[in-house]
C-alpha positions in Angstrom: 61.5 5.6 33.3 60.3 4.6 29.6 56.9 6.7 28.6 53.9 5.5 28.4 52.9 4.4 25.3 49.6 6.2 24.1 46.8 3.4 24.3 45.6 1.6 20.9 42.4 2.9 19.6 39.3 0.8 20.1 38.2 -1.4 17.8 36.0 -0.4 15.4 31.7 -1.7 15.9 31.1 -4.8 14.3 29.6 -3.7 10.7 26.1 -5.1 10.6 25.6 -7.2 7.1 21.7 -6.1 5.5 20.2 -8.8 4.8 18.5 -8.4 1.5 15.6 -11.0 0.6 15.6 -13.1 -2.0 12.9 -12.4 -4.7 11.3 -16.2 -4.8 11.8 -18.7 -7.8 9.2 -18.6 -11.1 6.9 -16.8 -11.8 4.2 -14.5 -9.1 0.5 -14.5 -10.4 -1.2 -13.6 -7.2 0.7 -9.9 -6.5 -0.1 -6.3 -6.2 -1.1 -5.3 -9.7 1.0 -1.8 -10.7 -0.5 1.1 -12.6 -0.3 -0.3 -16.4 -0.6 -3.4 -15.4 -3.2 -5.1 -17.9 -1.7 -2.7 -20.7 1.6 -4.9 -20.2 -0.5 -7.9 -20.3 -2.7 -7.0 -23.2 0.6 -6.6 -25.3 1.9 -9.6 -23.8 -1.5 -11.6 -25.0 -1.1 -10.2 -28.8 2.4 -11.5 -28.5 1.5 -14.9 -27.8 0.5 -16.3 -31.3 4.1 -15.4 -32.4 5.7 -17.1 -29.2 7.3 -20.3 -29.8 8.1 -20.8 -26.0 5.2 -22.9 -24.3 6.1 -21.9 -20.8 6.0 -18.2 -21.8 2.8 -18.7 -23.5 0.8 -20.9 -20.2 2.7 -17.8 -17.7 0.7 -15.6 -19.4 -2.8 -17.3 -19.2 -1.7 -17.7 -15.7 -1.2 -14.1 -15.1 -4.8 -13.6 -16.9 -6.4 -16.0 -14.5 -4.8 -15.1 -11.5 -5.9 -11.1 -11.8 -9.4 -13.1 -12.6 -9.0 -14.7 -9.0 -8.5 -11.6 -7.0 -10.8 -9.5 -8.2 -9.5 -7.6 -10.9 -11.4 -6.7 -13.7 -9.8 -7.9 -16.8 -13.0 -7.8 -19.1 -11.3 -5.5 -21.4 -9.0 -7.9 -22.5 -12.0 -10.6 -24.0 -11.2 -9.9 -27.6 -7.7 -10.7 -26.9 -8.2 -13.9 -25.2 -10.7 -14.7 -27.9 -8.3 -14.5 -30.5 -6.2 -17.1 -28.8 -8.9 -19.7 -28.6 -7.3 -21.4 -31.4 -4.3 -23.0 -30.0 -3.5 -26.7 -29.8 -2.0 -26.6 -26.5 -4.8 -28.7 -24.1 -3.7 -26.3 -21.3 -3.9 -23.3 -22.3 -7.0 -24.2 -23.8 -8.4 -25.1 -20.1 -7.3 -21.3 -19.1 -8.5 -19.8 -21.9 -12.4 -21.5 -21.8 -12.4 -20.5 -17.9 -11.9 -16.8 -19.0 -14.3 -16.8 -21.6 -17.0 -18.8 -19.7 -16.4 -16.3 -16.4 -17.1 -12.8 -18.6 -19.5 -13.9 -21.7 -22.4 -12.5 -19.8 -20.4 -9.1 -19.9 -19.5 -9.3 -23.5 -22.4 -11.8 -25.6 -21.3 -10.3 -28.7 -17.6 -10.7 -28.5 -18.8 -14.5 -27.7 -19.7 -15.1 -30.7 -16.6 -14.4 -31.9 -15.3 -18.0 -30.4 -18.2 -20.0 -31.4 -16.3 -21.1 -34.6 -13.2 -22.7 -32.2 -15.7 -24.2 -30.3 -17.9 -26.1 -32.5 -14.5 -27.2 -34.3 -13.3 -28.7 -30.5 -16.7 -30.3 -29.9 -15.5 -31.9 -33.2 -12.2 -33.2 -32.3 -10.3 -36.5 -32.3 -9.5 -35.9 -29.0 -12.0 -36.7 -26.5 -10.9 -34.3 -23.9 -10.7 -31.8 -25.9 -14.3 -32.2 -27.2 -15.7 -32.8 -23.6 -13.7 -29.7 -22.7 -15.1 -27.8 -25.1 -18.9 -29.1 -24.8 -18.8 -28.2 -21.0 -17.5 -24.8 -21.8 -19.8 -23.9 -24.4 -23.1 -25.1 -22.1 -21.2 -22.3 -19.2 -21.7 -19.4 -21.2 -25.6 -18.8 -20.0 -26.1 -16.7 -23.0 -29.6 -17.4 -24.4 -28.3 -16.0 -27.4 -25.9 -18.9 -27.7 -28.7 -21.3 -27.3 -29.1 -21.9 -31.5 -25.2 -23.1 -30.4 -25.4 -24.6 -27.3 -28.5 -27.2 -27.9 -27.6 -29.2 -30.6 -23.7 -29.6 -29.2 -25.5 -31.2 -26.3 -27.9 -33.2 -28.0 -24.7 -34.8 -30.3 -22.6 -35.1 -27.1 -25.2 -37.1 -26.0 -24.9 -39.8 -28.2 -20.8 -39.2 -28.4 -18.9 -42.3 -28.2 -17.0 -41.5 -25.2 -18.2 -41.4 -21.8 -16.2 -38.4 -20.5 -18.0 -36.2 -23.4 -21.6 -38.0 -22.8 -21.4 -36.7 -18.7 -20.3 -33.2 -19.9 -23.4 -33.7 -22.4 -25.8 -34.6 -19.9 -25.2 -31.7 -17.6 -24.4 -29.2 -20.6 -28.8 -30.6 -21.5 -29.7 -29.4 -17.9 -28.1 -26.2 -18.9 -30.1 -25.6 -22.2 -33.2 -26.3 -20.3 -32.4 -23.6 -18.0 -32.2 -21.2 -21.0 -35.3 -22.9 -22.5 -37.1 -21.4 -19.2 -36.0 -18.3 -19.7 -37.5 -18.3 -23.4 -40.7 -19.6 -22.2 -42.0 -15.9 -22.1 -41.8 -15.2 -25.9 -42.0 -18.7 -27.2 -43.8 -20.9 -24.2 -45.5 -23.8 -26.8 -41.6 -24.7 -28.5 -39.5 -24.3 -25.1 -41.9 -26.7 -23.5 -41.5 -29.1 -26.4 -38.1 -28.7 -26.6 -37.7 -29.0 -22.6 -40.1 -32.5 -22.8 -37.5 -34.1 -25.7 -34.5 -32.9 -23.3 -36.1 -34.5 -20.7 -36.8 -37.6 -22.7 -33.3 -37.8 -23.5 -32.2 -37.5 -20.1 -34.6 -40.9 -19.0 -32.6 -42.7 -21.9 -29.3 -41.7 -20.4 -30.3 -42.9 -16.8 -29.4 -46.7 -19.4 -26.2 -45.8 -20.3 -23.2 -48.1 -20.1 -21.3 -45.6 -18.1 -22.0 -45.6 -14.4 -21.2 -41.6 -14.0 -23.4 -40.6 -17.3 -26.3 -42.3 -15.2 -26.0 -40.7 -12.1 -25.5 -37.3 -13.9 -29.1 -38.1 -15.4 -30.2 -38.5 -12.4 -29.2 -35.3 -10.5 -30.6 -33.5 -13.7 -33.7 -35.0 -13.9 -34.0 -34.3 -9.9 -33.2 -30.7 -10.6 -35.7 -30.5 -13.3 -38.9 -32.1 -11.9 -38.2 -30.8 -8.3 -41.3 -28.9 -8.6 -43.0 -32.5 -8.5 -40.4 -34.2 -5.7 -37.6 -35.4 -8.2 -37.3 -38.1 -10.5 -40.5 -40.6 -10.3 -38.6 -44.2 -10.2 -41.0 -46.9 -11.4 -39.9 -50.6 -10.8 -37.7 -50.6 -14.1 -35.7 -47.6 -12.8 -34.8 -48.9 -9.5 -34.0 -52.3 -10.6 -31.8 -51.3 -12.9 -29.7 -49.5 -10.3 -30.2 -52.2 -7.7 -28.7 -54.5 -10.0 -25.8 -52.5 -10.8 -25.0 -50.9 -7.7 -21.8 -52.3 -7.0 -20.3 -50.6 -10.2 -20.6 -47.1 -8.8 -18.6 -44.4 -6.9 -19.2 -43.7 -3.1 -20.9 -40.9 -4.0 -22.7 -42.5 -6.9 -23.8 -45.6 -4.4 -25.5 -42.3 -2.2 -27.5 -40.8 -4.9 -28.9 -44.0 -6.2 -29.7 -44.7 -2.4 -31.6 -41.8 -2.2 -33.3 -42.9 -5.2 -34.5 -46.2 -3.8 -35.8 -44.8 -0.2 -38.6 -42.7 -2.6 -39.6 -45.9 -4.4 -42.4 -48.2 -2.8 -42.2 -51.7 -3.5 -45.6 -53.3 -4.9 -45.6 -56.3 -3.0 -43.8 -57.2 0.4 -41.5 -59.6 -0.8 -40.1 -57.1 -3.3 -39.4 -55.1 -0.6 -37.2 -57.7 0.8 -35.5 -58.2 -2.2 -34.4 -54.8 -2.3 -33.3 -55.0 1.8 -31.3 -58.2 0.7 -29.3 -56.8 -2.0 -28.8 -53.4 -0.1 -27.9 -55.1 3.2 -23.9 -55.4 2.1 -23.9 -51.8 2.1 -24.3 -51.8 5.7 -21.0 -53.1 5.9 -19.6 -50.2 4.5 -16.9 -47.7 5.8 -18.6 -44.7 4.7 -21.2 -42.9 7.6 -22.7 -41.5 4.0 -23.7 -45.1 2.5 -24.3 -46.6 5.7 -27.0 -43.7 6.6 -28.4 -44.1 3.2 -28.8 -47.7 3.1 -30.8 -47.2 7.0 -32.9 -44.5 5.6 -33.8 -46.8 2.6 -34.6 -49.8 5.2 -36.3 -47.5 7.1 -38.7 -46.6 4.7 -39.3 -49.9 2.9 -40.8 -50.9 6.7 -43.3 -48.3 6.8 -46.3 -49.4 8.7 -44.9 -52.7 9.5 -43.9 -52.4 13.3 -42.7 -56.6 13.8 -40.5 -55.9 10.9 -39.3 -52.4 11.6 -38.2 -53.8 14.9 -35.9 -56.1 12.5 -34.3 -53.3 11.2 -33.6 -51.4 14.1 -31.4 -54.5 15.5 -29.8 -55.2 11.8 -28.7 -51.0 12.0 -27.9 -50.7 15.9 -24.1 -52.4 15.0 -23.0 -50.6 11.9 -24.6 -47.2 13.5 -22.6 -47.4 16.9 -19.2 -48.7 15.6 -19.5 -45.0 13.1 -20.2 -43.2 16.4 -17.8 -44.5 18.6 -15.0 -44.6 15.8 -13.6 -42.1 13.4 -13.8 -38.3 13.4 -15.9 -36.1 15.7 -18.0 -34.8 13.1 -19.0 -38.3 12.0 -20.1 -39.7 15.5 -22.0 -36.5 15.7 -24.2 -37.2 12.8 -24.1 -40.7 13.5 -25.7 -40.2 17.5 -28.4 -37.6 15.1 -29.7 -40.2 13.2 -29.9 -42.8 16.4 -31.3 -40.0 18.5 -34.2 -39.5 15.7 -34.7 -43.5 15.7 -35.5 -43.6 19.1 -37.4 -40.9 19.2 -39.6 -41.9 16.7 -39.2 -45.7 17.1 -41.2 -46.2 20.4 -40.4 -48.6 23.0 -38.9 -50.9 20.4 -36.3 -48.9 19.4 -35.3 -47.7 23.0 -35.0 -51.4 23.9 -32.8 -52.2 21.2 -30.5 -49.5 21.9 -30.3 -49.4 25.4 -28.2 -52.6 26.4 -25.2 -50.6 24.2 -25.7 -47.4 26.5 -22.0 -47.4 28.1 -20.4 -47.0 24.1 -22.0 -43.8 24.2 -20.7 -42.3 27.2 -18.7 -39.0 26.9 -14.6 -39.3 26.7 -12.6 -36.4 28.0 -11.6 -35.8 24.5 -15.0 -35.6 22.9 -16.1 -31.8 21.3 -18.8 -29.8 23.4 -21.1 -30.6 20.7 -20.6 -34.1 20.2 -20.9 -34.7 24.4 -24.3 -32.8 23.9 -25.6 -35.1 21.7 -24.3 -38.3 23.4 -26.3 -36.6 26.8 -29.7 -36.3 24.6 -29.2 -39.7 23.2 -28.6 -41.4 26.5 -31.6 -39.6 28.4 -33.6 -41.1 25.2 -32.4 -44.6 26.0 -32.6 -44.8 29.6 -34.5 -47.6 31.0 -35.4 -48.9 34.0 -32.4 -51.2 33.5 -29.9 -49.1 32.7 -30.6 -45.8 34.5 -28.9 -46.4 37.9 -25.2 -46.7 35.7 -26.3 -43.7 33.5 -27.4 -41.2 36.2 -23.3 -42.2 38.0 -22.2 -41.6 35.0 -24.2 -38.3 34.0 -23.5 -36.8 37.4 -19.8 -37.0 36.6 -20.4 -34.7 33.7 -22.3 -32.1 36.0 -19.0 -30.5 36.9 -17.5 -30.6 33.6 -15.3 -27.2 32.4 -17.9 -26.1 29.6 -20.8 -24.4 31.7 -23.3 -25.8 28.7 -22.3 -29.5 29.2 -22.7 -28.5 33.4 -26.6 -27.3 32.3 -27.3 -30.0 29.7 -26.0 -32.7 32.5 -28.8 -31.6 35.1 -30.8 -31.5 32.0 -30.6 -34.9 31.0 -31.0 -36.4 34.7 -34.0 -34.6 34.7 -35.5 -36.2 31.3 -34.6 -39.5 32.7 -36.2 -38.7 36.1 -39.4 -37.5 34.4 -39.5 -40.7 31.7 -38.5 -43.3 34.8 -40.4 -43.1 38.1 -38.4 -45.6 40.1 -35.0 -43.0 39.3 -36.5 -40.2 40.2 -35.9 -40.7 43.8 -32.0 -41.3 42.8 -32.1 -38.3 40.8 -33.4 -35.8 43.6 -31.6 -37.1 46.0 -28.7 -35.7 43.7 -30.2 -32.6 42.7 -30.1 -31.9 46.2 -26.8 -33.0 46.7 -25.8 -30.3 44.5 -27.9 -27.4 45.8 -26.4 -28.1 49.3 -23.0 -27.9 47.6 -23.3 -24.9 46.3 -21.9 -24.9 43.3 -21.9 -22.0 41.1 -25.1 -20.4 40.8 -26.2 -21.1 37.5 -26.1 -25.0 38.4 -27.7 -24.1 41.4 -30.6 -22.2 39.2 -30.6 -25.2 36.6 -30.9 -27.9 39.7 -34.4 -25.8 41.1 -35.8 -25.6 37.7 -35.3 -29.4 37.5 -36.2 -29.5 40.7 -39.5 -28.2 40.0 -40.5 -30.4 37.0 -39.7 -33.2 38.4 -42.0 -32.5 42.0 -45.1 -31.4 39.4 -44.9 -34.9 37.6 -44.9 -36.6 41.0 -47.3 -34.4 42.8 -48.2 -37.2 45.3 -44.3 -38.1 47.2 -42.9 -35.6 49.5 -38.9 -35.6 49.5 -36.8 -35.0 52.4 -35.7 -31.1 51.2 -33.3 -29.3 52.2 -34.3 -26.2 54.4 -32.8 -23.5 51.6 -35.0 -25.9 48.9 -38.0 -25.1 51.0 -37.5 -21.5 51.0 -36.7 -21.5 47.2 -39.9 -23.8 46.5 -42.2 -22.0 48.7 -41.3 -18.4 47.4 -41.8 -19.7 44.1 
């Protein structure tokens, strides 16, 4: 018989490859910083005017500004970054005015160091460049700059390009600021200074450009808020009025909140202004539509036939923003209807009420936007339309969110107490709910409704339940 051979050895384990990451492609800005970190970069900044490589040069900056962005203080390296102030490159530029502008409070005298590069950029062919620089020099909120600062902004003012005259106009709001600030050792010339600012700022609410204007005007808001803004007169809002379909979204906003603090002189002006306004009610935007209601709302002061107008011309552009589009916007929206009818009388709860069902909760609706749709429809509820609202509402009494549960009971109470011939209905289901028993803090919410709605109408008796009675006559 043959032997045995001896058995082969086992295999040997499966060698387990290491997986070693990757280091990611380009440069890293936003990284630990090492021990000697800004002495590297301080040497790599005196480097740069010697670097022909434009990539190199930009990586650097980006380094500078990224440290800038987490934290790190890099003040020590303002000389250097001052000295490179002179390049040609646009960007770089950009990165190198955002340091100076972020750390010339720290170091005023090294500022002045740069004023040279930028008075020669608010002087270039280039208007980007100049805008650039105008907008930089006006950041540095050093009133020892200000013999430099105001007279750049008075010549960007008057600068043929509209993209330097916007920077101008803001960089003018700056310089008063600083003016304010002098007032305690020179009051008579910053005041006088200040009033020909402000003078120029009323000639650029004129300008050709549509921006430059609204600029003025946020300006001139900032600088007579004291006295509640910018004082339109008739030439000021007609101006805008007629040129309102030249500006932005945002632009359209401003110069709506412009108009709503302007009173017409006669009645028919007033419905000029409605009639050339009334387009913007078609608009997509919650922001200009709200805007154009607030200015309709206040042209109609005092005049209840023709407020009533309004309130029909608003109710379609208002509930089509509330019932489409985001959350956030319907919220806002069902605000500014909310405030209507409670501050619009019987007229406004009329108009609003035959479009009730549009406003009643989905399942998908936010706990804050259902909320607001429950105030708004205990605010419309009419003798008409309560009987569908309270089957609706009660629906919403055992919803998930405890707070929609309470501000259900809530709003069937409201509508109870503003309704006499549903407050019968409503008990009835207040009662419903107590005999249910239901968790205890409906059950606490349903007495305490309970109990407002018996000490409005003192003179019925209700059928209650036994437990009711005990609750009631304990309390």
């Amino acid at each position: 018989m043959a032997a045995a051979s001896p058995s082969a050895p086992p295999p040997p384990p499966p060698t387990h490859h290491v997986v070693v990451p990757r280091p990611p492609a380009g440069p890293q800005f936003f990284v630990d910083q090492k021990r000697g970190e800004l002495y590297e970069l301080r040497q790599v900044l005196r480097s740069l005017p010697t670097e022909r490589d434009v990539t190199k040069q930009r990586d650097a900056l980006k380094k500078l500004i990224a440290y800038m962005t987490v934290g790190l203080d890099v003040s020590r390296l303002f000389a250097d970054v001052v000295m490179l102030a002179s390049t040609a490159d646009l960007v770089q530029k950009k990165m190198i005015y955002q340091y100076l502008t972020n750390y010339a409070d720290t170091n005023p005298s090294l500022s002045l160091l740069a004023i040279n590069t930028f008075q020669k950029d608010c002087n270039d062919e280039d208007p980007r460049l100049r805008g650039l620089a105008l907008r930089s020099l006006c950041s540095l909120r050093l009133s020892c700059m200000l013999e430099y600062i105001e007279p750049a902004a008075r010549k960007g003012a008057s600068d043929p390009s509209p993209y330097v005259r916007r920077a101008a106009v803001m960089g003018m709001l700056k310089v008063c600021k600083l003016l304010q600030e002098l007032m305690a050792t020179d009051e008579e010339s910053s005041l006088q200074r200040i009033d020909e600012i402000r003078q120029r700022l009323h000639e650029a609410l004129f300008d050709d450009d549509p921006q430059v204007t609204i600029n003025a005007i946020c300006a001139l808001n900032e600088l007579e808020a004291e006295t509640g803004g910018l004082q339109v007169t008739k030439k000021i809002a007609t101006h805008f009025l007629n040129r309102i379909k030249r500006f932005s979204e945002w632009g359209v906003c401003v110069i709506l909140n412009l108009v709503a603090s302007y009173q017409p002189e006669t009645e028919e002006e007033a419905f000029d202004v409605m009639n050339i306004l009334d387009d913007k009610l078609k608009s997509s935007s919650a922001a200009v539509v709200l805007g154009c209601a607030n200015c309709f709302l206040e042209l109609t002061r005092g005049n209840a036939e023709l407020r009533k107008q309004v309130y029909c011309r608003l109710k379609p552009p208002l509930l089509t923003l509330a019932t489409t589009g985001y959350p956030e916007i319907a919220h806002t929206i069902l605000r500014h209807i909310l405030l209507i009818v409670q501050t619009g009388g019987e007229d406004a709860v009329e108009i609003f009420a035959g479009e009730s069902r549009q406003l009643f909760c989905r399942y998908t609706d936010p706990s804050y936007l259902k909320a607001t749709k429950l105030q708004t429809l205990a605010a419309i509820a009419t003798e008409n339309n309560c009987v569908d609202m309270i089957a609706e509402i009660r629906e919403y009494v055992c919803d998930a969110d405890a707070d929609i549960a309470r501000q259900s009971l809530a709003a069937l109470g409201v509508i109870a107490c503003r309704i006499p011939s549903a407050a019968d209905d409503v008990v009835t289901l207040l009662l419903s709910f107590v005999e249910m028993e239901l968790a205890d803090f409906l059950a606490s919410a349903a007495f305490v409704i309970l109990r407002d709605i018996l000490r409005k109408y003192t003179k019925v008796q209700y059928q209650l339940h036994e437990k009711t009675k005990i609750v009631f006559t304990l309390g």
